[in-house]
C-alpha atoms as one frame of an Amber mdcrd trajectory, in Angstrom:
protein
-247.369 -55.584 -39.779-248.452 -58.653 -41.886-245.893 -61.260 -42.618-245.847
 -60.387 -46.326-245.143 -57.017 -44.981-242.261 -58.098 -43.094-241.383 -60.610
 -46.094-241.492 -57.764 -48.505-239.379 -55.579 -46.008-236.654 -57.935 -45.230
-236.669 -59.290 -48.928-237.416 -63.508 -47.695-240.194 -65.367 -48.644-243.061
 -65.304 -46.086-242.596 -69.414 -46.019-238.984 -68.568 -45.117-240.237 -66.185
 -42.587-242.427 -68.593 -40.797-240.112 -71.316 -40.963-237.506 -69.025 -38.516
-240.065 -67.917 -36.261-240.827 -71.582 -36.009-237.768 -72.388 -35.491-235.655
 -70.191 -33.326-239.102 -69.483 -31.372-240.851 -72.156 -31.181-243.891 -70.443
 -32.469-245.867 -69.128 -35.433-245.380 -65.242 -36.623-248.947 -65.289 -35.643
-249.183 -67.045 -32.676-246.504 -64.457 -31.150-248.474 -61.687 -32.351-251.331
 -63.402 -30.054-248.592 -63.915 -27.236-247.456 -60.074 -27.523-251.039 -59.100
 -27.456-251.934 -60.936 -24.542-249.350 -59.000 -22.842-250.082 -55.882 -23.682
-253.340 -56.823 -22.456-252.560 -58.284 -19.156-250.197 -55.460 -18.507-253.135
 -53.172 -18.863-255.553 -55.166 -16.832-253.133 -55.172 -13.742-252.989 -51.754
 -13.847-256.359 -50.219 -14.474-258.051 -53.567 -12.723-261.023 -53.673 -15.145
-264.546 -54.995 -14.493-265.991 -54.668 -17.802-264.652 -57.359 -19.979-265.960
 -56.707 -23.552-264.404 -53.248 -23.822-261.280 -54.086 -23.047-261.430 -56.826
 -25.123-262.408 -54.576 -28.452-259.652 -52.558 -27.384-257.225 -55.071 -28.096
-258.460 -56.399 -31.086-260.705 -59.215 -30.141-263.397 -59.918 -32.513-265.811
 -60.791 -29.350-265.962 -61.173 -25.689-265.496 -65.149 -26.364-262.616 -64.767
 -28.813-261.303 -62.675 -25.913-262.127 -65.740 -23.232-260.753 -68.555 -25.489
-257.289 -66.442 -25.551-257.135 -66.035 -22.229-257.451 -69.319 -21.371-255.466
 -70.825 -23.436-252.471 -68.224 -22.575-252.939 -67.674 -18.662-254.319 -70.998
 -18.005-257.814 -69.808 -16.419-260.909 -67.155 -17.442-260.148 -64.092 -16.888
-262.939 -63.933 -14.307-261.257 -66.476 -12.358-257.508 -64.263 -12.961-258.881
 -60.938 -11.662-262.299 -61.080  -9.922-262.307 -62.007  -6.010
């Protein structure tokens, strides 16, 4: 859902829509949507313990395998070689 979706939906301006998710979150509509993501992701890579980067990486929306890096490392803290390769 976009935030002039939810806007539209819960009848507030998208400014006043990013202005509570800055406040009482702490982050951007968008950058929770990347935080959300992530987990979704990570949840998945625990399980299924993947070796093969770029697919799941177009499976969760990543434009390309270094989008997909950058993310990771910003959110976990290291690549996600270093997180699940020995």
């Amino acid at each position: 859902m976009t935030i002039h979706d939810l806007a539209d939906k819960l009848n507030y301006s998208e400014r006043n829509i990013r202005r509570t998710f800055q406040k009482e979150l702490g982050v951007s509509p968008k950058e929770m949507t990347d935080i959300i993501r992530f987990q979704n992701l990570l949840q998945e890579m625990r399980r299924t313990k993947p070796t093969r980067f770029p697919e799941i990486a177009a499976q969760y929306g990543y434009y390309d395998q270094p989008h997909f890096i950058n993310s990771f490392k910003r959110l976990y803290g290291m690549s996600p070689k270093q997180a699940f390769m020995p």
